[in-house]
C-alpha positions in Angstrom: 19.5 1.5 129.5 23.2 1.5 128.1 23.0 -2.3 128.0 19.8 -2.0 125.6 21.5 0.4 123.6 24.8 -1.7 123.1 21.9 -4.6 122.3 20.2 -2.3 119.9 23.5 -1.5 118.0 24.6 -5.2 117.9 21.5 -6.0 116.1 21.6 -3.4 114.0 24.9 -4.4 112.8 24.0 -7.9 112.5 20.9 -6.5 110.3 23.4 -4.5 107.8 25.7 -7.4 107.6 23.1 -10.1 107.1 21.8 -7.3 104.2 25.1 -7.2 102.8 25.5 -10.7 102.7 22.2 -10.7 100.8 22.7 -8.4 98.1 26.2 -10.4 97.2 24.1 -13.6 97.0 21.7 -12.1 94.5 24.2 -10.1 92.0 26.7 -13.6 92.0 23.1 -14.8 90.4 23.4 -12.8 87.7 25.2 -14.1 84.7 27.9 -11.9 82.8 26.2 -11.9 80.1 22.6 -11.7 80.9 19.3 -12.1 79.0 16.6 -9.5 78.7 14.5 -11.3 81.4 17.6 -11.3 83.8 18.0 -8.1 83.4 14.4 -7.3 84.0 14.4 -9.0 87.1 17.3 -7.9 88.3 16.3 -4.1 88.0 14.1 -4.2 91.3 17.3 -4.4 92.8 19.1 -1.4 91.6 18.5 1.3 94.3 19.4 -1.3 97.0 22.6 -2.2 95.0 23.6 1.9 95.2 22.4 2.7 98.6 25.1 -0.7 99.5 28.1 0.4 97.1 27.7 4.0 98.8 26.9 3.4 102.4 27.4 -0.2 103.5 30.5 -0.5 102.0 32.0 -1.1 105.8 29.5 -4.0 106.4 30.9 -6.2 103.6 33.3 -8.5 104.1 36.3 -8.2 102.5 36.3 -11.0 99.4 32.4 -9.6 98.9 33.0 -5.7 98.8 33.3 -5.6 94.8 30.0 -7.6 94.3 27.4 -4.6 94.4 29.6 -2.7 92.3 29.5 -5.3 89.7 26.0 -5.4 89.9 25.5 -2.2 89.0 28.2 -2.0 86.2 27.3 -4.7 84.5 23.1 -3.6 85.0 24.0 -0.6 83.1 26.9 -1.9 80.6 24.5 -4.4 79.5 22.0 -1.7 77.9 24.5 0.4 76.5 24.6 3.2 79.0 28.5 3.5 79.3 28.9 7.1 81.0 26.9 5.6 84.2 28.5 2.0 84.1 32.1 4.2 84.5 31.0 6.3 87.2 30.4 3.1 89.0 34.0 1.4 87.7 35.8 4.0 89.2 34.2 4.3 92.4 34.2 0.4 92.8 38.1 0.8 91.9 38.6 3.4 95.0 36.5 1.2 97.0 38.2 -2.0 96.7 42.1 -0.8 96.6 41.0 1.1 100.0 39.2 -1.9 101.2 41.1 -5.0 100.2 44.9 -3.4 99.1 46.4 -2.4 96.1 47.4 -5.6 95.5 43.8 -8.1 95.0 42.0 -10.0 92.7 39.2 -7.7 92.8 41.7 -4.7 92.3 42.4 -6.4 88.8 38.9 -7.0 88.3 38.2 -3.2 88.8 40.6 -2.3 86.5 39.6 -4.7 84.1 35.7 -3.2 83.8 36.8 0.6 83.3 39.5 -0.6 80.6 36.4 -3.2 79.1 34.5 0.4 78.9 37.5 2.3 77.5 37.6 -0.1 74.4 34.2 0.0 73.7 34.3 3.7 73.7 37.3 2.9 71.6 39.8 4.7 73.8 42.4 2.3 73.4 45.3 4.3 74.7 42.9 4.5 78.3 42.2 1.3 78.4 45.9 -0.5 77.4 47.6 0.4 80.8 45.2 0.0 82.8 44.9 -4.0 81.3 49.0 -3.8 81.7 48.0 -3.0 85.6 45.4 -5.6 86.3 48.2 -8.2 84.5 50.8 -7.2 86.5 48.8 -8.0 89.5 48.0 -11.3 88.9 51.1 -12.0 88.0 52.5 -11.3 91.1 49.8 -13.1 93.0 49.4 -16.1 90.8 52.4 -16.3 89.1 52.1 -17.2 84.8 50.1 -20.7 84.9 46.7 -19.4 86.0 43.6 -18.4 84.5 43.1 -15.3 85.8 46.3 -14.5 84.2 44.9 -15.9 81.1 42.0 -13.3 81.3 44.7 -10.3 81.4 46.4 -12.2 78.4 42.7 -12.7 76.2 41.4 -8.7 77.2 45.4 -7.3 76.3 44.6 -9.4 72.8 41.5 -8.1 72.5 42.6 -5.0 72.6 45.6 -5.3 70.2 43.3 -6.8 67.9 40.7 -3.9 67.8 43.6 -1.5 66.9 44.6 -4.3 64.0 47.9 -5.0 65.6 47.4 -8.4 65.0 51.0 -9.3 65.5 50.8 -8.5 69.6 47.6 -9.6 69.4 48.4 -13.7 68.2 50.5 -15.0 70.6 48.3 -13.8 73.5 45.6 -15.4 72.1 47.8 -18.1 71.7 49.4 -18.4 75.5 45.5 -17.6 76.8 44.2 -20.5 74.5 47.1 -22.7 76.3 46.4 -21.9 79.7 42.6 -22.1 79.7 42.5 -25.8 77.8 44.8 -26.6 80.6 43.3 -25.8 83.7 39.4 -26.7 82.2 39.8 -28.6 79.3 38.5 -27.4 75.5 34.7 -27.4 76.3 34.5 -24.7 78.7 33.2 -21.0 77.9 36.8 -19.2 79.0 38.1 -21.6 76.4 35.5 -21.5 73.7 35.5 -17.6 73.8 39.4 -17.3 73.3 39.1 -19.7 70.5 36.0 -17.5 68.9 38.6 -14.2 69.2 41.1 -16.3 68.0 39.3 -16.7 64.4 38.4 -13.2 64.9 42.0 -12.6 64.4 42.4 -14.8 61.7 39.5 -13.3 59.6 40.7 -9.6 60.4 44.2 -11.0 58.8 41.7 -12.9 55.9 42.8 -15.8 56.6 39.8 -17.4 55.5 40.0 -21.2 55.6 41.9 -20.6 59.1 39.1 -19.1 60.3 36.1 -20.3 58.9 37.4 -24.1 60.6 38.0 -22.3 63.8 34.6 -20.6 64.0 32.4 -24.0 62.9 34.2 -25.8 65.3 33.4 -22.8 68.2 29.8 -22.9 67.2 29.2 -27.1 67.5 31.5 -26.4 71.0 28.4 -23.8 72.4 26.0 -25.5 70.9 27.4 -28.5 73.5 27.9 -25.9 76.4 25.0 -23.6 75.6 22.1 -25.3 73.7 20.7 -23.6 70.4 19.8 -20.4 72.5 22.4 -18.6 74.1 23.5 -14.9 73.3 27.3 -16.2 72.6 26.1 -18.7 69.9 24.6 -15.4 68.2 28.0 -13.4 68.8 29.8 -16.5 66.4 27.1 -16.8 64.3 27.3 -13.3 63.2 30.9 -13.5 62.8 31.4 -16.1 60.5 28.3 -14.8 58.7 30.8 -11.4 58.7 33.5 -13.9 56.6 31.5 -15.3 54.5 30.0 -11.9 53.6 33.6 -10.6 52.9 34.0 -13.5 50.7 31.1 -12.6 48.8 28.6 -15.8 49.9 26.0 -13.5 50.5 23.6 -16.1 50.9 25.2 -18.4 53.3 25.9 -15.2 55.2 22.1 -14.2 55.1 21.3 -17.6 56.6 23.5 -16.9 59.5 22.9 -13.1 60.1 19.4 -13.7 60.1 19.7 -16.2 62.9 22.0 -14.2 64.8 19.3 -11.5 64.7 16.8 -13.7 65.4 18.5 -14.9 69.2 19.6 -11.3 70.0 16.0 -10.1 69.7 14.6 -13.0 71.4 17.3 -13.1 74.2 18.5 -9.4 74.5 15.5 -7.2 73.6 15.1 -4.7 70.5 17.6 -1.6 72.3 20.7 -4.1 73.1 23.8 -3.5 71.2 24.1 -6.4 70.3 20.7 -6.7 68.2 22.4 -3.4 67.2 25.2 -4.6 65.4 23.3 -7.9 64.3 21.0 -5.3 62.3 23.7 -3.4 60.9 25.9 -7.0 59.7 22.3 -7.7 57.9 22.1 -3.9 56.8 25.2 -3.9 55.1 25.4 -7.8 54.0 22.2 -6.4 51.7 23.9 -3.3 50.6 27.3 -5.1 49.1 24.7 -7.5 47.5 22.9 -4.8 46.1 19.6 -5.3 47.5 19.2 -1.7 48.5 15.3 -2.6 48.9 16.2 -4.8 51.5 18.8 -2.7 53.1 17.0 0.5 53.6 14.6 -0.6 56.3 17.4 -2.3 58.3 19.7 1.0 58.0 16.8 2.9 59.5 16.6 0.4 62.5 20.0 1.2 63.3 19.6 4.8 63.1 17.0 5.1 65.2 18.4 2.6 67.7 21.6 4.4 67.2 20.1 8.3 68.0 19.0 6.9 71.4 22.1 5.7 72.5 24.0 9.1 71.3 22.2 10.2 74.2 25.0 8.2 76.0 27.9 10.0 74.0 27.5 7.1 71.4 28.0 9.1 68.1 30.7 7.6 66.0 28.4 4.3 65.0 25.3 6.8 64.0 27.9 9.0 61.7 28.7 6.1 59.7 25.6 4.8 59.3 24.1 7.4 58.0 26.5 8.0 55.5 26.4 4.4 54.3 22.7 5.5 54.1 23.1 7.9 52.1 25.1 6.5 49.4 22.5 3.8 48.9 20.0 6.9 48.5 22.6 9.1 46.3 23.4 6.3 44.0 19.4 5.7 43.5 19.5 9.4 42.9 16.5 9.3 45.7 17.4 13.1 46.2 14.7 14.3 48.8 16.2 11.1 51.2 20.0 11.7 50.3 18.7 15.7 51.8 16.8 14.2 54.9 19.7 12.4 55.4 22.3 15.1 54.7 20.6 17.3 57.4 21.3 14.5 60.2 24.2 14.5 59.4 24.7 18.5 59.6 23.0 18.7 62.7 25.1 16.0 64.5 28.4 17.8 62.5 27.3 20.8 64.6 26.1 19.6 68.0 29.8 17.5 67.7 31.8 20.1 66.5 29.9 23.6 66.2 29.1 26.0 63.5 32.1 26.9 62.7 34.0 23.9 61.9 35.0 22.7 58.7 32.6 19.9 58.0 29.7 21.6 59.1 30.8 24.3 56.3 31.3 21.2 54.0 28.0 20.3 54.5 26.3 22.6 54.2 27.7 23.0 50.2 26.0 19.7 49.5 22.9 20.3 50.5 23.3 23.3 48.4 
């Protein structure tokens, strides 16, 4: 009998690890930046990916601990649901520095994904030392010349470029730029992305010409890597549509926001925040033009799409929208809309800040 038992348990631990083993294969398969039907398929695998991060984590091996962690952050990043995708970050952070040291690759890629959340939620100070951290430790494990050091160097960027310290911001775009054409060559995605947030930078800082020869030469790069259907080709796109429409060539930026919008809905679905902001680009390319006929219908997209994510804590983007909403109402003198809309906005002012706080008291004087 104890000889069947010690049997039984070997199996059983064979079973777990063979499991384990499994559920690594199948998130590797899923891209960073998935499409709607990845996505899709990949939800059948949620509750196993949970019931693995929580209880299995001692049947991983070592290098393969993080993987159903990522799984699960980047499920739930991808359709905007932040709040859950940082529950996960953190845990897969304690997980991994218990597991593998405070010193590992996938401690740096841990740190990376709550930081990657931070800055979307725009909490820049958060998210600054904890890219410092992730840099420091692949410095010490890699030394300067390495990619993975290049990542640190493109996210820090990123993030000095978002708070428009653009001069922090250029030469790490710069040394990232360097170390990725080294190590795999121009036509690459690391590479091709760095140059995209590179323009970025240079249309932020209106350098115009700069960046308009950066981006063209981006999107024939992807168009190489990617094909004509890829969600990055619609994230460039939609930013040199975003320079032309700041240079006032409305219609060559309709042409291109229009076909940005077309690939996110066809590749991301009608709730990704990506068709999001392709939506509101279009939105407001049509309200600077003054084709407020145009731009109504869009704006009202946005906010709807933009009420559902709130649910998430997502309430900065719907506050601006609606105002720019209203404006195109007030100046029509479309007053029964300019109220509707001046209600939203009193109703979020309270549910944000409560009835007694100056806006909401603001507010309430122009609807009267």
């Amino acid at each position: 009998m104890p000889q069947l038992e010690v049997k039984q348990n070997v199996e059983a631990e064979q079973l777990k690890q063979a499991f384990c083993s499994v559920i690594a294969e199948i998130v590797q398969r899923l891209p960073n930046t998935p499409i709607l039907g990845q996505v899709k398929a990949f939800e059948i695998y949620i509750p196993h990916l949970s019931v693995s991060a929580i209880s299995l984590g001692h049947w991983f091996h070592k290098e393969k601990l993080i993987w159903p962690f990522l799984g699960l952050i980047r499920f739930y990043r991808w359709q905007g649901l932040y709040n859950r995708a940082l529950t996960w970050s953190h845990q897969c952070l304690e997980r991994v520095q218990s597991g593998c040291g405070e010193r590992h690759p996938d401690v740096a890629t841990s740190l990376d994904n709550i930081a990657a959340i931070y800055r979307v939620q725009k909490h820049y100070e958060k998210a600054k030392p904890l890219y410092y951290q992730a840099l420091e430790i692949r410095q010490y494990l890699f030394g300067e010349e390495h990619p993975e050091v290049a990542t640190s160097l493109n996210n820090l960027a990123n993030l000095y470029s978002d708070e428009e310290n653009y001069e922090e911001a250029k030469p790490l775009f710069l040394r990232a730029l360097e170390v990725y054409e080294h190590f795999f060559g121009k036509n690459h995605l690391h590479t091709v992305t760095t140059l995209n947030n590179l323009a970025d930078l240079y249309r932020d800082q209106k350098y115009y010409e700069e960046a308009e020869t950066i981006y063209l030469e981006v999107l024939e790069r992807k168009r190489c890597l990617f094909g004509n259907k890829h969600p990055s080709l619609a994230v460039t796109l939609n930013n040199l549509a975003t320079l032309y429409r700041e240079q006032k060539r409305y219609e060559d930026a309709e042409q291109l926001y229009q076909q940005a919008l077309h690939l996110d809905r066809y590749l991301l679905g009608e709730e990704h925040q990506d068709t999001h902001n392709s939506l509101l680009s279009l939105a407001r390319l049509y309200r600077d033009w003054n084709k407020d006929e145009e731009a109504e219908p869009l704006y009202l997209e946005v906010i709807a799409l933009e009420e559902h994510l709130m649910q998430q804590g997502n309430t900065d983007a719907l506050c601006v929208s609606l105002y720019e909403l209203y404006d195109i109402y007030f100046a029509k003198e479309l007053f029964q809309q300019t109220e509707f809309i001046l209600e939203k906005i009193s109703g979020l002012e309270r549910y944000l800040f409560g009835d007694q706080h100056v806006l909401v008291g603001r507010r309430f004087n122009e609807l009267a």
